[in-house]
N, C-alpha and C positions, 0 to 999 in steps of 0.2 A: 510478348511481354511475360516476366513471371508472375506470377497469380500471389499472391503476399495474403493469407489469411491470418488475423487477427483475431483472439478470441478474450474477451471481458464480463467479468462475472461482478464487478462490486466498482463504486463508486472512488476510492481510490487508486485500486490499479485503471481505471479509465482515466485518469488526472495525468498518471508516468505514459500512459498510451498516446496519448492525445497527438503531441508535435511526431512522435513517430510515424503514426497513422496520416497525418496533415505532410509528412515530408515523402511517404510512398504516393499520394496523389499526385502530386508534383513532377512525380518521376517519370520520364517519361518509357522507360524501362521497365515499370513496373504495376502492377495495377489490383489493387486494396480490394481484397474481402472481409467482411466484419461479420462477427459470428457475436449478441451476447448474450447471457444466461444468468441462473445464479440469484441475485440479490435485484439484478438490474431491473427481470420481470417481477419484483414482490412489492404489493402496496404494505404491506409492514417497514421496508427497507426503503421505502421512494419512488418507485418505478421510474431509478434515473434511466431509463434506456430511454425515455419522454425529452431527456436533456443530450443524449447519445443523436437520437435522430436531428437533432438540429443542427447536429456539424455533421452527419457523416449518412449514406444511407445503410442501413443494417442488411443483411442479407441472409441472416438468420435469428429468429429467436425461439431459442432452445430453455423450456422449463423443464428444471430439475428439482426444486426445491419441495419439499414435505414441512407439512403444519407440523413441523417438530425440532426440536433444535439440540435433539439427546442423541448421545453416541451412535444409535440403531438408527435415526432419520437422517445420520447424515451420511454414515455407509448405504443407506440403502440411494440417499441421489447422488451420490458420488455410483452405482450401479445404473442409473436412469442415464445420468451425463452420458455411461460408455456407450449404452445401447443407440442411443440418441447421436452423438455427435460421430459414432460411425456413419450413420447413412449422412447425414448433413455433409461431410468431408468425401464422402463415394461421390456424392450430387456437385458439389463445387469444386472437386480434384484442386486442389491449388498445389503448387510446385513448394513451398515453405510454409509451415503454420506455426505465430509466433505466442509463444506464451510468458507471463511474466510470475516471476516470484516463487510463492509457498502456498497458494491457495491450495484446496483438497480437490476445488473444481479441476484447477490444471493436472492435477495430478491422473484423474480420467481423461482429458484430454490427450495429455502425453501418452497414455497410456494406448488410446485408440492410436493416434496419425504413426506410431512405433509400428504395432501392426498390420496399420495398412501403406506401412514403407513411407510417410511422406516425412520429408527432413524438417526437425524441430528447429526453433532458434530460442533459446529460452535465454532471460533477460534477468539479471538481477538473480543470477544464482551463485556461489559459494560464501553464502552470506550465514551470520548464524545467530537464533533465535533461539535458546537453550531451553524456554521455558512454556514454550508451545509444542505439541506435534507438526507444525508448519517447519520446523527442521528436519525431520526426517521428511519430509515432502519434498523439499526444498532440494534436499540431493537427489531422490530418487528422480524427480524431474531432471535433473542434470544426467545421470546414468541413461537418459532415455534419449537425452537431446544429441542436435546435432552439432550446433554452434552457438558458441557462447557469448552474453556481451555483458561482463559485468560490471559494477562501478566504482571496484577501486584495485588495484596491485595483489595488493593482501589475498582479496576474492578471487582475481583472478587464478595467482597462484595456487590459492588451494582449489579449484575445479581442476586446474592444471593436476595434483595431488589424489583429485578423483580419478585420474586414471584417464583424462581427455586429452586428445590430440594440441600442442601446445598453438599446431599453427588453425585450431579454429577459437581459442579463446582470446579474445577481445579486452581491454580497459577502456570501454566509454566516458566512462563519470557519471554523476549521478541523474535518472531520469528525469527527476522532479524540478531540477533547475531549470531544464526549460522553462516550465509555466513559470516562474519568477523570473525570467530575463527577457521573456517573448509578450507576456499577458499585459494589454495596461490596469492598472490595478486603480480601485474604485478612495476616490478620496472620503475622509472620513464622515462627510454629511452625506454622501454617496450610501456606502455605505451602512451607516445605519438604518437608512429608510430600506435597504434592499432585504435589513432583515426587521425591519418595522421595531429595533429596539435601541433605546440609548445609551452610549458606554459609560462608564464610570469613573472616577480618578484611577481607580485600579482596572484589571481585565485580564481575565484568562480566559482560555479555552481549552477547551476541557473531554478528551475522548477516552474510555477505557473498554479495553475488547475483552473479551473471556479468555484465561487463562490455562488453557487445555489440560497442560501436564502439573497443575497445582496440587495439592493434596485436600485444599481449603475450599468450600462454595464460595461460588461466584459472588453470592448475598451476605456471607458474612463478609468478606475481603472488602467490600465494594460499601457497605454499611458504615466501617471506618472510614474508608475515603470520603466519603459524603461528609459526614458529622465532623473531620478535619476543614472541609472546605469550607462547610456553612459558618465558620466561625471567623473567615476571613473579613475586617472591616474595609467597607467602601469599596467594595471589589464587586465585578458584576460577571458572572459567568456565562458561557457560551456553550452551551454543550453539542455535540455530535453522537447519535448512537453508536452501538456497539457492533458490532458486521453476524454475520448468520453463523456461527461457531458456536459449540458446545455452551450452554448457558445466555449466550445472547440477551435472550427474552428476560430473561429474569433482571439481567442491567436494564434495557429499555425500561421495562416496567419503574424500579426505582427511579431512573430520571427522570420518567413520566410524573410519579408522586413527586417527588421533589419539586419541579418546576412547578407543576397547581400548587404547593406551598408556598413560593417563593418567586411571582410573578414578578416581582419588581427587583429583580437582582439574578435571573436565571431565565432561558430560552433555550429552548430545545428543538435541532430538526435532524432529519433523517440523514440528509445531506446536505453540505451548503454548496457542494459543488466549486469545482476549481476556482474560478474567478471569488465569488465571494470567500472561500479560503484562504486563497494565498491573499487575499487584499486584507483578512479581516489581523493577518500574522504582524501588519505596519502598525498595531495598534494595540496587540497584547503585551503584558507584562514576558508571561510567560503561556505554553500549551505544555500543557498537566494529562497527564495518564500513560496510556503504554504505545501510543501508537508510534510505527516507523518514520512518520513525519516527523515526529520533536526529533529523530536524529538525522534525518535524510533533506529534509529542508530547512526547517528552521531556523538553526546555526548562522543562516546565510542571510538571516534577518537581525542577526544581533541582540536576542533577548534571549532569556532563560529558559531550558525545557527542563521539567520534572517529573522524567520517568519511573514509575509507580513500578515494584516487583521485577518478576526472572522474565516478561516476558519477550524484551529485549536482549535480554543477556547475552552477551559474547559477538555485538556489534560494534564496528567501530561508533565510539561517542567523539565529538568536540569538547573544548574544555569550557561548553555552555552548559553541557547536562551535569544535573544534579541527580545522583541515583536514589531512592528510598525504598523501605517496603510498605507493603501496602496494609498500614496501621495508622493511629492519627497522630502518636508520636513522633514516629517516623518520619511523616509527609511534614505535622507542623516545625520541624524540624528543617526539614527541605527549603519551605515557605521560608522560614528564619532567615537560612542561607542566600536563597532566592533575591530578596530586599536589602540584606547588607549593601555597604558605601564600596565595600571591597570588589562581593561582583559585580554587583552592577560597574565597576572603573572596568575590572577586569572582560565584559561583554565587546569592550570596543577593539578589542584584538583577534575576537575569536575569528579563526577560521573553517570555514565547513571541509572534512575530509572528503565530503565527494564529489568536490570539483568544483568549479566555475563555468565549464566548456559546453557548448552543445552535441549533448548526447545523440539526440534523435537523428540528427546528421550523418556521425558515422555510424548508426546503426543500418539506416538508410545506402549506407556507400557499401557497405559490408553486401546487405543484401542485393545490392546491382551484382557486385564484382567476384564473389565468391564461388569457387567450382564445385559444383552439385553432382558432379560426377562418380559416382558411387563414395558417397559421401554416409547412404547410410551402413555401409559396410565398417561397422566401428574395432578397432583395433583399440586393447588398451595400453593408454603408455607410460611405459616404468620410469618412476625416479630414479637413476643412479644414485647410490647413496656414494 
């Protein structure tokens, strides 16, 4: 059998992992290692690897992370990762180790299984984030990998464009659909009780991560965001923290305040974890802030997303997203639009660019049937113009 290691560092790439990791079991070809790291060991962040062990068994966890969330702590664990997930990957050999996205974690990660020869398969790469360092991540993990599985045309093309072999790059569709095609999702008395709060005529949800490459503090950008929100009537907010990137801490903390101010119209968790996620999406107006979910799932639920700032920038959007920056003009501005008679008619046509299909599937067929045969031996390949 080929050895399939998987590696997860944070609570949403475990959500795209999931039917992947659940479709290699199955296989009778192939047989699942799980490596997580990252946010999943940190009780600041949830310690979802606690929600990881109850579908899967782990078979490595690897701490990387430093009480610090500034430039210099997070080069020095992205340092820790390489040292670290060398021997982890000596000790478990596996034949493919899959990594997904722009994390920094992955990026040590690629960086080790490159030189100790083992073929990458990296997921959800020529994608592009303009307004994070998670772009430049984002290729060089492709530069490193072996085979590619992206989730639309466009992407794959440009990996194609990075100079990759055309016949290992891949169009799956989008990972995230699985859990909204596969999951059954919690109705809304369900629901509520799972997060012990009640909805309101209105509802959003609400995530915003640190903006890497801004010019602006994370606290002042996010200070307007707030004071835009709090002004919403009969709306009751859902918030989700911010992930372990440059500034993090300092968003947590404001949510932290915010929600003791505002207990009857705001709840806050670290993670709600896939099932309460995507169930809580049947029931929001709109999900507000910069995460890749208002564009990678959402859409596929027919309500509004309002992405806040660059840090989506230069993704494909649905014609659900509303873009703004992140000031309270700006956003009330958004919200305006949001509630119109207009989109809301126009919501029921939308359709999501990254597919309908199951992804996890062919990803899974990919890695039965693809020849490993001096595979890491990479040749780059030219466009004809």
């Amino acid at each position: 059998m080929r050895k399939i290691c998987v590696v997860s560092a944070t609570r949403a790439e475990y959500g795209s992992l999931f039917w992947i990791m659940k479709e290699i079991q199955s296989a009778k070809e192939l047989e699942l290692q799980l490596i997580v790291t990252g946010a999943h060991l940190s009780p600041e962040f949830g310690l979802t690897y606690k929600e990881v062990e109850k579908d899967f068994k782990i078979d490595k966890k690897i701490e990387i992370l430093l009480s610090s969330d500034s430039t210099i702590g997070i080069s020095k664990a992205m340092g820790l990762a390489q040292i670290s997930f060398g021997e982890a990957f000596s000790e478990l050999n596996p034949d493919i180790i899959i990594v997904l996205g722009d994390r920094y974690e992955m990026l040590s990660v690629a960086s080790t299984a490159m030189i100790l020869g083992i073929p990458i398969m990296h997921l959800a790469g020529g994608e592009r984030t303009e307004g994070a360092f998670d772009e430049s991540i984002r290729h060089a993990i492709t530069k490193l990998s072996h085979i590619h599985c992206a989730t639309t045309d466009e992407y794959k093309n440009r990996i194609i464009q990075l100079g990759e072999n055309p016949l290992h790059v891949f169009n799956v569709g989008g990972f995230g659909i699985d859990n909204i095609l596969r999951l059954k999702l919690l109705r809304k008395e369900e629901f509520e009780e799972s997060i012990n709060f009640k909805l309101n005529k209105k509802n959003i949800l609400f995530t915003f991560h640190p903006v890497t490459l801004e010019k602006f503090p994370a606290k002042e950008q996010f200070s307007e965001i707030l004071s835009s929100i709090d002004e919403l009537e009969d709306t009751n907010i859902i918030i989700t923290k911010a992930n372990s990137d440059t500034e993090g801490r300092v968003i947590n903390a404001m949510c932290e305040e915010y929600v003791l101010k505002n207990p009857h119209k705001a709840v806050l968790f670290a993670s709600l974890g896939q099932l309460r996620y995507i169930s809580a999406l049947q029931y929001m107006d709109a999900v507000v802030g910069n995460s890749s979910s208002g564009l990678a799932e959402v859409p596929s639920f027919k309500i509004g997303t309002i992405n806040i700032g660059s840090r989506q920038q230069g993704r494909l959007k649905a014609s659900s997203v509303i873009d703004c920056e992140p000031n309270k003009a700006s956003l009330s501005k958004a919200f305006k639009e949001l509630y119109s008679p207009a989109f809301q008619e126009s919501l029921k046509n939308v359709k999501n660019p990254y597919g309908e299909e199951m992804a996890s599937k062919k990803v899974v067929d990919i890695l039965k049937n693809i020849d490993l045969q001096d595979i890491i031996i990479k040749k780059f390949y030219d466009i004809k113009f």
